[in-house]
N, C-alpha and C positions, 0 to 999 in steps of 0.2 A: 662295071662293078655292080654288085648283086649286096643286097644284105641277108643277113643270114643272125636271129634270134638267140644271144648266148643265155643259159640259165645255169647258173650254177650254185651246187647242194654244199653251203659251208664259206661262212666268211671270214676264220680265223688266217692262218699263217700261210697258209698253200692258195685258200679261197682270196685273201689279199691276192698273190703272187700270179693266179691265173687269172684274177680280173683285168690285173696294170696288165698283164701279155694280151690279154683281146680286146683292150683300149689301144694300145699303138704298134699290133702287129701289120695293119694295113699300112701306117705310115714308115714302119719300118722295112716291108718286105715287098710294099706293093701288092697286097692281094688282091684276087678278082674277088673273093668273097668278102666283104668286109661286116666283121661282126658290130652287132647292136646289143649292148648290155640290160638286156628284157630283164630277166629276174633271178636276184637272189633269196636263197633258201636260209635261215637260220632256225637254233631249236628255239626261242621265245620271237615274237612280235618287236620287242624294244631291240634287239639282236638284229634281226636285218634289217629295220628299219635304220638303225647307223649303218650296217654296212650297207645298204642302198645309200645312203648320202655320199658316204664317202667315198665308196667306188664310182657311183655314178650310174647306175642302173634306174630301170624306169620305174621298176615295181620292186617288191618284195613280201615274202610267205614266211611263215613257221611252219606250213605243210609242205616237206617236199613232193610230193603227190599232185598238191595245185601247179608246183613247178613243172613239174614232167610232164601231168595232162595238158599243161596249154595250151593252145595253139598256134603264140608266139612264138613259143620256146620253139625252137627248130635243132639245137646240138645242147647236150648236157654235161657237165664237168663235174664230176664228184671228187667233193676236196673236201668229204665230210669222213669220221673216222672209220678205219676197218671195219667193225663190224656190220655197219650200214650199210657196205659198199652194194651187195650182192643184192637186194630186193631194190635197189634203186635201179643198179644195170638193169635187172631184168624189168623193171614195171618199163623202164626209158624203149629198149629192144622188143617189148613186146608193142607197144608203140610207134616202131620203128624209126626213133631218132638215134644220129650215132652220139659215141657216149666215150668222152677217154675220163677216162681215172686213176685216182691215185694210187701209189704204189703202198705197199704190195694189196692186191685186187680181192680176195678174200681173204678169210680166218682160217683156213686149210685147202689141203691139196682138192676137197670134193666140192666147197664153193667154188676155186676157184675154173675147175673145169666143169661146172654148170654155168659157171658167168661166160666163159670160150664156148660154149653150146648154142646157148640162147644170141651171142651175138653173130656166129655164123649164120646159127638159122634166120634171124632176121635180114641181113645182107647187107647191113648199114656199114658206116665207119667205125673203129673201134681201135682206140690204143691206150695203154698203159702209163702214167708218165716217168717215166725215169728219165730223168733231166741231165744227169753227171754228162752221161756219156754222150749230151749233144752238143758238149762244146767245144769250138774251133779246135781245139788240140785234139782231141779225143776223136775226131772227126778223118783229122790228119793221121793219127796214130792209123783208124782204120783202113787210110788210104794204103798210105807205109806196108802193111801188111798184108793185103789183099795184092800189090803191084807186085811182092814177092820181095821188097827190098832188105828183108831180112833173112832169106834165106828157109829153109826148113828150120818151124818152131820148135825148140825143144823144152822151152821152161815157162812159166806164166808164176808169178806171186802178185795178189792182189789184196789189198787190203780197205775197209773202214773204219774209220779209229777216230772219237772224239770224247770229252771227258765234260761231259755234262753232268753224270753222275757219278763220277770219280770221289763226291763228299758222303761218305756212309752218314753223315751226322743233318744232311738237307730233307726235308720234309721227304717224304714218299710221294709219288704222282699217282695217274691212271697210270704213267708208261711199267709200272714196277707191279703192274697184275693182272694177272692173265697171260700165257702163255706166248699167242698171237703179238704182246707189246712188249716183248723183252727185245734184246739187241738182235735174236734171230729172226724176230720178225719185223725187227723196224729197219733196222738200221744192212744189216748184211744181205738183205733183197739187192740194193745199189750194187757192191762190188758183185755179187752172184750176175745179176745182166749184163755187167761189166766181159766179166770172164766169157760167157755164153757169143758176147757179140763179138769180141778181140779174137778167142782162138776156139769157140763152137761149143758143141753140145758135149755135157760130163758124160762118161762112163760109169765111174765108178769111185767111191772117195769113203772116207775115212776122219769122222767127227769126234770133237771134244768140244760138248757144250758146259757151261760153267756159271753160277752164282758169285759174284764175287763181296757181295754184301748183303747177307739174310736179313737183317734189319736197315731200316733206314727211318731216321729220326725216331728211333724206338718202335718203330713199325714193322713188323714180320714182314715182306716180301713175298713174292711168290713165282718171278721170273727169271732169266737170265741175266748175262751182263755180259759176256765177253764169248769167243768160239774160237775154233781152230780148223780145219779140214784140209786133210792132204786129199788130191785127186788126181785119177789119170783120165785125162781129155780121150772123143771116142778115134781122135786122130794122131794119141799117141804120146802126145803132149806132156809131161807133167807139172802138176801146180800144186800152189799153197793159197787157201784164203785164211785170213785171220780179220775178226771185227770185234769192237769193244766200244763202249759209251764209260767206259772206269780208265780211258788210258790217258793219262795226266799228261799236261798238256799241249794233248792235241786237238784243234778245234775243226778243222774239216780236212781229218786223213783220209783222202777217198784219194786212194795211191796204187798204182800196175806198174810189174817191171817184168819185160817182154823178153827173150831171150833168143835170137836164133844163131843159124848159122853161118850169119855175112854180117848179122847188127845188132842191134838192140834198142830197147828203147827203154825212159823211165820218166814216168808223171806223177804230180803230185798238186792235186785240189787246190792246196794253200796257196801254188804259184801257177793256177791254173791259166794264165797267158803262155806257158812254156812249154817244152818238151825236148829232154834230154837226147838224142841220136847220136849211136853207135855206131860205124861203119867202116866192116873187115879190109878196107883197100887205103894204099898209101905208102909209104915209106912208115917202118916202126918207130922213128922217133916221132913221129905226128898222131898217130894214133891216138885217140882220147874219145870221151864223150861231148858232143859239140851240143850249148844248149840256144835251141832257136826261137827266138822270141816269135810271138803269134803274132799276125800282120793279113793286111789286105788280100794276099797271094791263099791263104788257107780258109779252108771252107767258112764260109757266111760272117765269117768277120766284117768284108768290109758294110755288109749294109746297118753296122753297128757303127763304125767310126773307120776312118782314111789312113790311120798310121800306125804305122808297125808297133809294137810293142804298149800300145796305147792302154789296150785291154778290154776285156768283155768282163760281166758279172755277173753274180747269181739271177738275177732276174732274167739277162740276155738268154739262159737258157733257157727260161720258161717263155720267153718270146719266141724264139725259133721252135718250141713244142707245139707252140700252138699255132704257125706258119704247118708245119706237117699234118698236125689234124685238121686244118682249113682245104688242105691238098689234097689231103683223104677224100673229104669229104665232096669234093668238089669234082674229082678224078674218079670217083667210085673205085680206087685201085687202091689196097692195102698200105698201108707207111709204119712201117718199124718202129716202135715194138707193138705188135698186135694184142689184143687178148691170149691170141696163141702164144704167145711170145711172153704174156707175164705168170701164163700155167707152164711154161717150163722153168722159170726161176721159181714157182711156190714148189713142182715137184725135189729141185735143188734141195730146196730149204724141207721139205720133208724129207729129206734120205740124210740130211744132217739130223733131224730129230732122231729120227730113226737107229743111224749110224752111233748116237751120242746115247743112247736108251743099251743098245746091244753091245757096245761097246767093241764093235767090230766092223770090216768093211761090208757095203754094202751098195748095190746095181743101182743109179738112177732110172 
């Protein structure tokens, strides 16, 4: 076993969620590399100094830049907000430590492929985190689908849908301005990699971006809230995405329903230990959807717990994210989602902008 220097840029909600995963992903996964929690970054001195306490790191900066130059720091995590993301990757890349971050990776489609530039050109590790899609079920779906067990794809609907600001009458936040933190860019990144990794790369689609409260707590507004996009997949496919932060009450709809020609499949966040399965063979009085509980048999569950239906949770997938960037990094061979990989869901998400401006279809 080897140690390996974590530093990471931001100790709020995600910066929590990625420290607890590089404190017991060696005990959980057995790593050869096992991280040491060097230093965290916050915007004031009294700010990381609690979250060094309470994560458990050695040190702690208000300059992310003393983080990055270290020479402790060996791998960087930025869990600090959008805007920031993109002179961090690169000061981290030009340095050549690897670097995963948070989703979505810049404030438009031309950060975000200078952030994909700079991390090729350097040759280090590099991933994005989109966490949904790494768990156990999500995992299985992609088996399912890649084995062929559905047959030729014909349909995908996927959605994100939670109502945290469902109350026109709740104060206004940062997430309600600026362009970048409206529902198209926080919240519909997640089902957009969803789509990308279940059934491939978009062709061409069809957006309605939407306000759905101009004021909030008497405050003018200035982003979205809610989207729609019909699309056809480059393999044929067709799909619906819809996302919203106003759809009452749902609290983590991050939901896909697969279509093919022998089965089908259907998941949903809320019961994220399960996964619905459809399957065209049998006698027609037996036919149904059969829903199968997540267990030791599907990917990486069991090094979470021994029994079927037990269950994994939101943090477990920030554990296995950061088992994949410890493998990167230690393999020198790419792990999904790359940098590359999060400049094709920002270009997504501009041809929705795009699509929703012109009010017509339009090429990703």
């Amino acid at each position: 076993m080897k140690e390996i220097g974590i530093g990471i840029v931001g100790g709020g909600y995600m910066g929590k969620a990625h420290s607890v995963a590089m404190a017991s992903v060696g005990a959980v996964f057995g790593t050869t590399l096992r991280p040491r929690l060097e230093m965290i970054a916050a915007t004031s001195v009294e700010s990381a100094e609690r979250y060094q306490k309470l994560y458990g790191f050695q040190r702690s900066t208000d300059d992310w830049r003393a983080l990055v130059d270290d020479d402790r720091v060996d791998a960087i995590i930025i869990a600090s907000p959008q805007e920031t993301h993109k002179d961090i990757a690169l000061r981290a890349f030009a340095a050549g430590k690897p670097v995963m971050c948070e989703k979505p990776m810049g404030v438009s489609v031309e950060e975000s492929r200078e952030m994909t530039e700079a991390a090729e050109a350097a040759g280090v590790a590099n991933m994005v985190a989109y966490n949904y899609i790494r768990t156990p079920a999500s995992q299985f779906a992609r088996q399912l689908i890649a084995s062929g067990e559905l047959g030729k794809l014909t349909w995908f609907r996927g959605e994100h849908t939670e109502d945290f600001d469902a109350n026109p009458d709740n104060k206004a936040t940062w997430r309600n301005f600026g362009e970048a933190n409206g529902c198209l860019g926080d919240l519909a990144p997640h089902p957009i990699n969803a789509m990308l990794a279940l059934i491939g790369p978009i062709k061409e689609l069809n957006a309605d971006v939407e306000t759905v409260h101009t004021t909030r707590g008497g405050v003018a507004v200035d982003n979205d809230d809610q989207l729609q996009v019909m699309c056809r997949f480059e393999n044929g496919v067709m799909g619906h995405l819809y996302s919203s932060r106003t759809a009452t009450g749902r609290k983590m709809g991050y939901i896909y329903e697969i279509t093919g020609t022998k089965g089908a499949i259907r998941f949903d966040q809320e019961d994220q230990n399960a996964i619905w399965l459809y399957r065209s063979e049998g006698p027609e009085s037996e036919l149904g959807f059969k829903k199968i509980l997540i267990g030791p048999e599907h990917p990486d569950f069991v090094n979470f717990c021994l029994g079927a239906g037990h269950g994994t949770g939101y943090q477990d997938q920030i554990t296995i994210e950061a088992r994949d960037f410890l493998q990167a990094i230690e393999t020198g061979e790419a792990v999904w989602p790359t940098f590359r990989d999060g400049l094709a869901v920002a270009e997504v998400v501009g041809a929705i902008r795009e699509s929703s401006k012109k009010r017509s279809w339009v090429e990703v």
